[in-house]
C-alpha positions as CSV (number, residue, x, y, z in Angstrom):
1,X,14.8,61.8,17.0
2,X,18.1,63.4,18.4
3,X,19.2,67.0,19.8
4,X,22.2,67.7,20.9
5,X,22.2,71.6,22.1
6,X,25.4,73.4,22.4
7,X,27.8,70.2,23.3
8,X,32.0,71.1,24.9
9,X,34.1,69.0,25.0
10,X,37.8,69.7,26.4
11,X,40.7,67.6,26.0
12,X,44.3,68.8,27.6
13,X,45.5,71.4,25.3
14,X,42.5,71.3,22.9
15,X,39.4,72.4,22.9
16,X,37.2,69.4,20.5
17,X,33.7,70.7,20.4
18,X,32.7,74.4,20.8
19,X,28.9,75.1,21.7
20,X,27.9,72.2,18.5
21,X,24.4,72.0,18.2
22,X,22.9,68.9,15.7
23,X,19.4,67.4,15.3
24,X,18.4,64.9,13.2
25,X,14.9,63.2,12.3
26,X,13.3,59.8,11.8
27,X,13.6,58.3,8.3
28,X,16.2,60.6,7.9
29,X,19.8,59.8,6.6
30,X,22.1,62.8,8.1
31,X,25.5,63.6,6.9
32,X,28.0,64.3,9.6
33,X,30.8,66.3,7.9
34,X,34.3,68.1,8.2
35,X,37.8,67.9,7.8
36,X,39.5,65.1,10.4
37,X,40.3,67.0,13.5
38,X,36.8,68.8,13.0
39,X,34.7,67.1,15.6
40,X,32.7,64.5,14.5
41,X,34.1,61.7,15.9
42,X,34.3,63.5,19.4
43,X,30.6,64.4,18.8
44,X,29.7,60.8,18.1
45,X,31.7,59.6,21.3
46,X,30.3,61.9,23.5
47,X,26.2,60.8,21.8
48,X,27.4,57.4,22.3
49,X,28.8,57.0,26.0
50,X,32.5,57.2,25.0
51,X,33.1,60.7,26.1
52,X,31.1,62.9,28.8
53,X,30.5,66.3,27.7
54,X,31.6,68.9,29.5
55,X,28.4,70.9,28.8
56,X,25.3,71.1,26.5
57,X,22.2,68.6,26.9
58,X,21.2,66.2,24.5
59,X,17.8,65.0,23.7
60,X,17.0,61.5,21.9
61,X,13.3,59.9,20.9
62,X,12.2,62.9,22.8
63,X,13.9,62.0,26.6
64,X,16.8,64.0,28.3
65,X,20.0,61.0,28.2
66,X,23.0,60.8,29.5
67,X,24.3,57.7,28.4
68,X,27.5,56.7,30.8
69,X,28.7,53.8,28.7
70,X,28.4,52.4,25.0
71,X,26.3,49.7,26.2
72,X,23.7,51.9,27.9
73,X,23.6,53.3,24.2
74,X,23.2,50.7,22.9
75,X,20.2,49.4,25.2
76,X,19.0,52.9,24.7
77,X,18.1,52.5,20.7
78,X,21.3,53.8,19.3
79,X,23.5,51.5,17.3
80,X,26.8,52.2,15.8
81,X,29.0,51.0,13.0
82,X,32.6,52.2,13.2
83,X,35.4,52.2,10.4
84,X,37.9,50.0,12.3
85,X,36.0,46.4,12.4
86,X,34.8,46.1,15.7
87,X,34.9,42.4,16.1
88,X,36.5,39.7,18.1
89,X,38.6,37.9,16.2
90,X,38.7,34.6,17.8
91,X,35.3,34.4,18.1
92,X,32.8,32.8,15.3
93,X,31.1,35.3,13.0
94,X,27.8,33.8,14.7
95,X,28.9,35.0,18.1
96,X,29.9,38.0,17.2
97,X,26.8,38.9,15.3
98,X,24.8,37.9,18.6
99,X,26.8,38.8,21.0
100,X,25.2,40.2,24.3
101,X,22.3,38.9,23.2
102,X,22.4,35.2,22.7
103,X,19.4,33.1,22.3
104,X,19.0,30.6,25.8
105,X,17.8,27.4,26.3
106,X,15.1,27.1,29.2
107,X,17.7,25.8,31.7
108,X,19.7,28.9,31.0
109,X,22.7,27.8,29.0
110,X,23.2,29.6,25.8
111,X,21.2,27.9,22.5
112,X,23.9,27.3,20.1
113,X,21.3,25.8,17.2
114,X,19.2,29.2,17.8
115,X,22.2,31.5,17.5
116,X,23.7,29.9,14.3
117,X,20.1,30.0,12.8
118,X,19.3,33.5,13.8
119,X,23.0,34.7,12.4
120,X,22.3,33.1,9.1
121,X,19.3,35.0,8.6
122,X,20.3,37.8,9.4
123,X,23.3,38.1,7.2
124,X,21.3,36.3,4.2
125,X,18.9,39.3,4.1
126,X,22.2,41.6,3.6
127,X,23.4,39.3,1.0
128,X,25.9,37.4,3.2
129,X,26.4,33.8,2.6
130,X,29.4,32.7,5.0
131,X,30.3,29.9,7.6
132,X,28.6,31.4,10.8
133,X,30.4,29.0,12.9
134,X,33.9,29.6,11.3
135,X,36.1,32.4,13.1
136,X,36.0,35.8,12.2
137,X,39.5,36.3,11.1
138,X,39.5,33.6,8.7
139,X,37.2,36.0,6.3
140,X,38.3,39.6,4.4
141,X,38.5,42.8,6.1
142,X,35.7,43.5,3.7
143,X,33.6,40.0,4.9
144,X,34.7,41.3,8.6
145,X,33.0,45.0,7.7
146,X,29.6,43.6,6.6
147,X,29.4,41.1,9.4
148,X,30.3,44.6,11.6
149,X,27.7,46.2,9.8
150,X,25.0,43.3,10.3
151,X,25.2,43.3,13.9
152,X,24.9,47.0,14.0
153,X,21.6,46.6,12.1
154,X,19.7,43.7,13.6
155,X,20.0,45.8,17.3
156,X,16.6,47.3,16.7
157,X,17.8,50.1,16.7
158,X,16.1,53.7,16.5
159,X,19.2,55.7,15.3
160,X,22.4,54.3,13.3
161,X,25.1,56.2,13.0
162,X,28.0,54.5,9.8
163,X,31.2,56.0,10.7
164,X,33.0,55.2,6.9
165,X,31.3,52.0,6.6
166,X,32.3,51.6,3.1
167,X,36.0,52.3,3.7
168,X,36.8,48.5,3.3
169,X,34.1,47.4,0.9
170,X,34.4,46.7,-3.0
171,X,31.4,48.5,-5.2
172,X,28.8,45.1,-5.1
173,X,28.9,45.2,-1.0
174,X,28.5,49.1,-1.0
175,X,25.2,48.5,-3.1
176,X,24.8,46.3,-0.7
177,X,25.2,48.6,2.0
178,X,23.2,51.0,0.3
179,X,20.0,49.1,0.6
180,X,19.9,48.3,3.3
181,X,20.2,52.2,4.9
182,X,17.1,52.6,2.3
183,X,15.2,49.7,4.6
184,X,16.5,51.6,7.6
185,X,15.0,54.8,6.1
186,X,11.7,53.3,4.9
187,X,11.0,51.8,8.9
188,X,11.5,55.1,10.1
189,X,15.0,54.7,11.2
190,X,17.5,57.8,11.6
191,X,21.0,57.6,10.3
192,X,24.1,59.4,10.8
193,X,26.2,58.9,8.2
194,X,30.2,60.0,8.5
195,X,32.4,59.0,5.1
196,X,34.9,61.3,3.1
197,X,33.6,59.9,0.0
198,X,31.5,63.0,-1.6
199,X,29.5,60.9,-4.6
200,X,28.3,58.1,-1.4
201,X,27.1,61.7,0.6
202,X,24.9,63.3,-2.6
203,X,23.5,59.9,-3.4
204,X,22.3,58.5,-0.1
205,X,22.0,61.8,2.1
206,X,19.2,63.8,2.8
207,X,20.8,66.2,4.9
208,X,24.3,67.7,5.6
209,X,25.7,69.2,8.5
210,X,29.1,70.3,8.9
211,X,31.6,70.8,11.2
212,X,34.9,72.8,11.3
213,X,37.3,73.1,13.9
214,X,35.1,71.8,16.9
215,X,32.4,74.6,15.5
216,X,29.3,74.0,14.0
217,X,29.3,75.9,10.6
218,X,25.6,74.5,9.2
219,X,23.0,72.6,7.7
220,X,21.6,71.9,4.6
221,X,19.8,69.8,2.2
222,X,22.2,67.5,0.4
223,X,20.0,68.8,-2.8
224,X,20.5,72.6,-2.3
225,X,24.4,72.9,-1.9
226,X,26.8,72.2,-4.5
227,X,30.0,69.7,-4.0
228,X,32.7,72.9,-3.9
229,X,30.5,75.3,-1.7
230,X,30.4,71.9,0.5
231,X,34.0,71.3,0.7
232,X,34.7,75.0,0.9
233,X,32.5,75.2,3.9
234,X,34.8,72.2,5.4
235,X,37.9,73.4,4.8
236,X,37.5,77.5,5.3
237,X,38.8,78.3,1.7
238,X,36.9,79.3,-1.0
239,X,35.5,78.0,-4.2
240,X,38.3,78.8,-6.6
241,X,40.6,77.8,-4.3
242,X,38.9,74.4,-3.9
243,X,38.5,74.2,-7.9
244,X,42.2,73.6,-7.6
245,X,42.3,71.2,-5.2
246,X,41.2,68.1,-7.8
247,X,43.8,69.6,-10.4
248,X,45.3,66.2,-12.4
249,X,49.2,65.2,-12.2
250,X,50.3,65.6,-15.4
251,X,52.1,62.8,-16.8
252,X,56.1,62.6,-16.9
253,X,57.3,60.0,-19.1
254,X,60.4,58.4,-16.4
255,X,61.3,55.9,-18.8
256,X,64.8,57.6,-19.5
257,X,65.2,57.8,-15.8
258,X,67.3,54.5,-14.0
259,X,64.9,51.5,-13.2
260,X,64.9,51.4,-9.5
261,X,62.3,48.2,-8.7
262,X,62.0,45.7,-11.4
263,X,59.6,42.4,-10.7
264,X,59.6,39.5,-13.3
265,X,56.9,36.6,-13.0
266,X,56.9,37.3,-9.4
267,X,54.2,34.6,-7.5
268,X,52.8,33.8,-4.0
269,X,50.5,31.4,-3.5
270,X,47.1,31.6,-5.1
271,X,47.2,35.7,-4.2
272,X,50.1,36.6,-6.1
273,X,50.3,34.6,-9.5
274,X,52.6,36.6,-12.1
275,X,53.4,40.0,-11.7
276,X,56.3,41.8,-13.3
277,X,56.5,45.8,-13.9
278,X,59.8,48.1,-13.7
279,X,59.1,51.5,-11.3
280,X,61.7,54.3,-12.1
281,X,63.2,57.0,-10.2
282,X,61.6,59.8,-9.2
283,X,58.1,58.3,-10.5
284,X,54.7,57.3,-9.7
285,X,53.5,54.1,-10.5
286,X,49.8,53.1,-9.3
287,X,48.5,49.7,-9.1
288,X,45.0,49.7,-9.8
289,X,42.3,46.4,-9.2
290,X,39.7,45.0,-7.5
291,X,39.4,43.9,-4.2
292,X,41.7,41.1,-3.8
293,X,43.4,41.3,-7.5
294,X,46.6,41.0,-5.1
295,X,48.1,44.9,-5.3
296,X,48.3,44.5,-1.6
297,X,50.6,41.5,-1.9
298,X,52.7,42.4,-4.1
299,X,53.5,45.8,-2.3
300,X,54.5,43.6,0.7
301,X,56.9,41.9,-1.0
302,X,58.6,44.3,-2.6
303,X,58.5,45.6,0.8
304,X,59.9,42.6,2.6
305,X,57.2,41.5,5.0
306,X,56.1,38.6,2.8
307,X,58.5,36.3,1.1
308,X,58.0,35.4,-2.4
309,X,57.8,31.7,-3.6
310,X,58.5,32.3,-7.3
311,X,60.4,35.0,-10.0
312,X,63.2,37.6,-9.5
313,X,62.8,41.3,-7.7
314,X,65.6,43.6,-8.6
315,X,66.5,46.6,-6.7
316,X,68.7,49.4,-8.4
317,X,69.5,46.7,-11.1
318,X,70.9,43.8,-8.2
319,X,68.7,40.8,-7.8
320,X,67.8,40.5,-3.7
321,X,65.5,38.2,-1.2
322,X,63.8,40.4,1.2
323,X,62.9,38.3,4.1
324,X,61.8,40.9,6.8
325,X,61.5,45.1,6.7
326,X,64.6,46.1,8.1
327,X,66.1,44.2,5.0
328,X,63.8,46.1,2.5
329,X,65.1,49.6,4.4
330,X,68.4,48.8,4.1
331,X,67.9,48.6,0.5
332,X,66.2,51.8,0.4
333,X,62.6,50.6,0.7
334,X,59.4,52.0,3.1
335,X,55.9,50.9,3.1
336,X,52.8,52.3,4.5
337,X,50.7,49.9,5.2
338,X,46.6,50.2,4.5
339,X,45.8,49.8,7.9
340,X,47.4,52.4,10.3
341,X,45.9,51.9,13.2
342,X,47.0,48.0,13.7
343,X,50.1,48.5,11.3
344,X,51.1,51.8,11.8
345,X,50.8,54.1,14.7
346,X,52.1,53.0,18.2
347,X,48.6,54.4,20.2
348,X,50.2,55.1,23.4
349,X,53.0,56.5,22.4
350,X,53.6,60.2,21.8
351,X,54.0,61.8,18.2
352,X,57.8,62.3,18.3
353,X,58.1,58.6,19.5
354,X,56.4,57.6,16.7
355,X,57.5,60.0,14.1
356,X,61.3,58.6,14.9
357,X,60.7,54.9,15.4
358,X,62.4,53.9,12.8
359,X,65.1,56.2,12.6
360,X,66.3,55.5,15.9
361,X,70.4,54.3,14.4
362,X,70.6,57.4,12.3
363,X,69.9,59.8,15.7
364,X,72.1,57.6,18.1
365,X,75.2,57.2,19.2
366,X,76.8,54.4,21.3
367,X,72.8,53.7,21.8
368,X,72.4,56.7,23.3
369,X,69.4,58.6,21.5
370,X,70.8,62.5,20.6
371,X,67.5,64.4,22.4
372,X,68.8,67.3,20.5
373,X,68.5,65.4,17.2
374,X,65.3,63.9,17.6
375,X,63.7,67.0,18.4
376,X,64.8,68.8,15.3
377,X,63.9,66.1,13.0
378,X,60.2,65.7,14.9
379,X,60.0,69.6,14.1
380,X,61.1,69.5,10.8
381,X,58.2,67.1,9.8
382,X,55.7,68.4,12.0
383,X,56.4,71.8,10.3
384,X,56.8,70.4,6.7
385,X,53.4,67.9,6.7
386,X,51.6,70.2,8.6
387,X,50.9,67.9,11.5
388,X,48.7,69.8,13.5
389,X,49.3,68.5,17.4
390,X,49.4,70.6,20.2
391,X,53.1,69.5,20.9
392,X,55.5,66.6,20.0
393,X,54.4,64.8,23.0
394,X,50.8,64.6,22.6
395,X,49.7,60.8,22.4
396,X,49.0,59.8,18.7
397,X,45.9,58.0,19.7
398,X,44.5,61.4,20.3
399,X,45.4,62.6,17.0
400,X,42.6,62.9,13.9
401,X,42.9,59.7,11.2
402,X,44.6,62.7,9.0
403,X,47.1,63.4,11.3
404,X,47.6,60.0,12.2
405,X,48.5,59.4,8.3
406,X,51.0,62.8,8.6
407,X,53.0,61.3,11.1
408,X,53.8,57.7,9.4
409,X,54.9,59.3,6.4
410,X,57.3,61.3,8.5
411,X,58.6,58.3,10.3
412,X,59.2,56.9,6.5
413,X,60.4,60.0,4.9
414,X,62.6,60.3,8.0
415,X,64.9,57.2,6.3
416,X,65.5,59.1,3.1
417,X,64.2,55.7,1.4
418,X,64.7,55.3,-2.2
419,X,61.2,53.8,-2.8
420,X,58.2,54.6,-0.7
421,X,55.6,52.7,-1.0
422,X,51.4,54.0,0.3
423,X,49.1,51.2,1.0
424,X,45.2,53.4,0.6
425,X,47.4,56.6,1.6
426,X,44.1,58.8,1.8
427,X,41.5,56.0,3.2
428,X,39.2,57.2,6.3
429,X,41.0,60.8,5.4
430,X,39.4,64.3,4.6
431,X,39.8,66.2,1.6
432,X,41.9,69.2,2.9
433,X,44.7,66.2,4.5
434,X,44.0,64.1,1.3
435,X,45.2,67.0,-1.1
436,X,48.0,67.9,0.9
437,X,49.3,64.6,0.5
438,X,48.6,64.4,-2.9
439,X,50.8,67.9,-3.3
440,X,53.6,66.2,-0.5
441,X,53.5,63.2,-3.1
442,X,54.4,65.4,-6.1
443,X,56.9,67.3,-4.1
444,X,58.8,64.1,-3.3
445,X,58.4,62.6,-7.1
446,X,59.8,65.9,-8.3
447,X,63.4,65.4,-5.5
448,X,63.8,62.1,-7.0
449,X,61.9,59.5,-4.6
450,X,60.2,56.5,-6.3
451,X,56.2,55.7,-5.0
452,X,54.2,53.3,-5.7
453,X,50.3,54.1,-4.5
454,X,48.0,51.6,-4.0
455,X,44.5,52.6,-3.8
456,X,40.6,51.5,-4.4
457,X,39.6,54.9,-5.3
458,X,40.6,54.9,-9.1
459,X,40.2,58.7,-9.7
460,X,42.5,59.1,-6.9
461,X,45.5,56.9,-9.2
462,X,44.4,58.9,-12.4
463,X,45.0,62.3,-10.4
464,X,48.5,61.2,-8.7
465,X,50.1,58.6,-11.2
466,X,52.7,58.6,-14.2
467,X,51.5,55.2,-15.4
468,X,49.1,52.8,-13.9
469,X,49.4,49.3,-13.7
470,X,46.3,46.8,-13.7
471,X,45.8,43.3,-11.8
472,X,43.5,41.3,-11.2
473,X,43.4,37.8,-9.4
474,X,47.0,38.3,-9.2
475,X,48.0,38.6,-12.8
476,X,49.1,41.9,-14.2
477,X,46.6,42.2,-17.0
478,X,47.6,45.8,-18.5
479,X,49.2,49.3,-18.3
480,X,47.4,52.9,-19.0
481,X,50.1,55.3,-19.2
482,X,49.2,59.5,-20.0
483,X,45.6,60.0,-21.5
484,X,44.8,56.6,-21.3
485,X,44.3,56.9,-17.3
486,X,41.2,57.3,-17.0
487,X,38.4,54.9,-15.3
488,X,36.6,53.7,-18.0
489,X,39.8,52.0,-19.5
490,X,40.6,50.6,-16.0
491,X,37.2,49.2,-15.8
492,X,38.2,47.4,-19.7
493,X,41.2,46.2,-18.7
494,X,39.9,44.5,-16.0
495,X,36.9,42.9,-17.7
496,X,39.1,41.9,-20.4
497,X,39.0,38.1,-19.7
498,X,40.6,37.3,-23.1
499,X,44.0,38.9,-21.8
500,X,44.6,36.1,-18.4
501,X,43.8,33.4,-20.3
502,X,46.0,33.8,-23.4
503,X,49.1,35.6,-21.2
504,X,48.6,38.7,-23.2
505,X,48.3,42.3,-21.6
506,X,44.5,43.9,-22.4
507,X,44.7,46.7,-24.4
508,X,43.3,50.0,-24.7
509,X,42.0,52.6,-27.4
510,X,41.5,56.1,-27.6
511,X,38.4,57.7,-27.8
């Protein structure tokens, strides 16, 4: 269904794709695979219309293309589902799902009852039961991603590529998701399939190809190559040194240590309905739940951009009101939001820009901005996170989602906060960038700073955390702390209805 033959692609100061050749077949789901900065998503671009190459040829349903523009793609047969929700936002979720090619009337005006109808089918047969003609960002990121992923599907399309489709989705919609790449699969239909998430890879994949470094390393079937000669073949390193990699944080009991954060029967509307936990210094504390159980909420108050309605927050034993960020910084606190690209990173401006946003005060004087200042600090966490960039004043947009991730923790760890606080730190990451910031978070626990790690990947809280706390539909409903972190008991304390209703804390045994 698709060759690509010895595909460049050059980019001022970097080289992105050297000679990569990649073929997949119909019926066939094909993972596309490597560290971030590898090439895959410079590869898709350039299949896509996004990019020109700069050399290579590429073949697809057995015709030379050139495709100049996503759209010509598009009318092509190729359809494409990208992690950042691709939708309008003031638009209803039936336009979007039709858009470009709405049903008309004979007279040539657009036939509203048609496209409603048609939308509504075709989200019913993904298991989507919404208001078509309500507005797309009245819904979840998650409702958002399926409605994405919808559209994608009903193009009639002869190859999809899913770049992390399931980075936003709770387990139900990623069975969801599941089946329907099986339909795909059954009518013939290629896939390329791009996530970081190994167990989605070795159930759904056929085939894996990998990428390192804008080189093509090789391809095999998903059934014939073992998860650590996979991830050693992504990273350059070798088994044993991979083994290591998933090594578990050991446990520090910080209870001795001064309370930094303490919440008491803190609530926000219907999101946020009583929380309370203590977070000490120098430890990690995860918050663990389901897709909207709220840990998202309360992170953002603590961190100042949302204002509580109810209970007490105490920082460094003094009761405060945090009414906007620069309030929460003052006091110490930093937050990394979940979604970097519309929360985080300034695109257009350069890495050192964004790597000293924040700190701006600390590296001025009289407003003037010390040059010599800001340059050493930009080294110093270029050098310490590893932030691989040709030079401080390459444009962060052109940066890989890893690197992207390196530089907003520097701009935070830049304040010296107190409490830092990661939002789905590793989400849309690779492995290699995922456990060096695992290894940068138990650097900074063992100097003394306070974090508190949200994420939907529970094995990624029982690897990183001292103690684990457990909400859901914004109730705290239990705490694992040591051996009891593992994903089974999260799983219990979560379907322990008993403990919401009765304002007890679920329990957990051994064994």
């Amino acid at each position: 269904m698709l060759r690509m033959e010895s595909i460049t692609k050059k980019f001022p100061g970097v080289m992105a794709l050297k000679g990569v050749s990649f073929e997949v077949y119909p019926g066939e789901i094909h993972a596309l695979m490597g560290e971030n900065g590898a090439g895959k998503s410079t590869l898709i671009k350039i299949l896509t219309g996004v990019y020109q190459r700069d050399g290579g040829n590429v073949l697809f349903d057995g015709k030379k293309v050139n495709f100049k523009t996503p759209l010509e793609a598009q009318e092509g047969g190729i359809s494409t589902i990208y992690q950042e929700v691709s939708l309008i936002p003031n638009l209803t979720i039936a336009e979007n799902v039709m858009l470009g090619r709405e049903p008309k009337t004979k007279w040539g005006s657009i036939d509203w009852k048609k496209v409603y109808k048609e939308a509504e089918i075709i989200l019913s047969s993904l298991g989507i039961t919404v208001d078509v003609k309500k507005s797309v960002n009245e819904y979840s990121t998650a409702i958002q991603q399926m409605v994405s992923i919808a559209r994608s599907v009903s193009m009639k399309a002869k190859l999809v590529i899913m770049d992390e489709p399931t980075s936003s989705l709770d387990d139900k919609e990623v069975e969801v998701l599941y089946k329907v790449m099986n339909q795909l699969k059954a009518q013939g239909i290629a896939i390329i399939f791009v996530s970081h998430r190994l167990e989605e890879i070795y159930k759904m994949c056929d085939k894996i190809s990998v990428l390192r470094d804008g080189s093509y390393i090789g391809t095999w079937k998903t059934s014939e190559l073992q998860q650590e000669s996979l991830i050693a073949r992504m990273i350059g390193k070798s088994e044993r040194e991979v083994a290591s990699l998933s090594d578990k944080r050991e446990a520090l009991d910080k209870s001795g240590e001064s309370v930094l954060i303490q919440l008491e029967g803190v609530k926000q509307g219907n999101k946020v309905r009583n929380v309370h936990f203590s977070l000490h210094q120098g430890e990690i504390l995860g918050l663990a739940g389901l897709l909207g159980s709220g840990r998202s909420e309360v992170a953002k108050i603590i961190a100042g951009i949302d204002g509580k309605e109810e209970g007490t927050l105490q920082i460094h034993g003094k009761e405060v009101n945090l009414y906007n960020t620069k309030q929460a910084i003052q006091k110490g606190v930093a937050i990394l939001t979940e979604n970097r690209k519309t929360e985080g990173i300034i695109p257009n401006m350069s890495v050192r820009e964004n790597i000293t946003l924040a700190c701006l005060p600390k590296i001025s004087k009289f407003s003037f901005i010390s040059k010599r200042k800001q340059a050493k600090l930009v080294d110093q966490y270029i050098r310490r996170l590893g932030i691989k960039t040709p030079n401080p004043e390459q444009k962060i947009k052109n940066l890989s989602g890893g690197n992207q991730q390196k530089v907003l923790l520097a701009r935070w760890l830049a304040l010296n906060p107190d409490l830092l606080i990661l939002d789905e730190p590793t989400r849309g990451i690779d492995i290699g960038a995922k456990a060096e910031i695992h290894s940068l978070m138990d650097e900074l626990s063992a100097n003394g700073l306070s974090l508190l790690i949200i994420s939907s990947e529970f094995d990624e809280l029982i690897q990183n955390t001292d103690r684990i706390i457990v909400l859901k539909d914004g109730v705290r409903v239990g705490e694992l702390q040591g051996e009891e972190r593992t994903q089974d008991n999260i799983m219990a304390v979560i379907a322990n209805e008993g403990g919401i209703g009765e304002g007890k804390e679920a329990t957990v045994t051994h064994g």
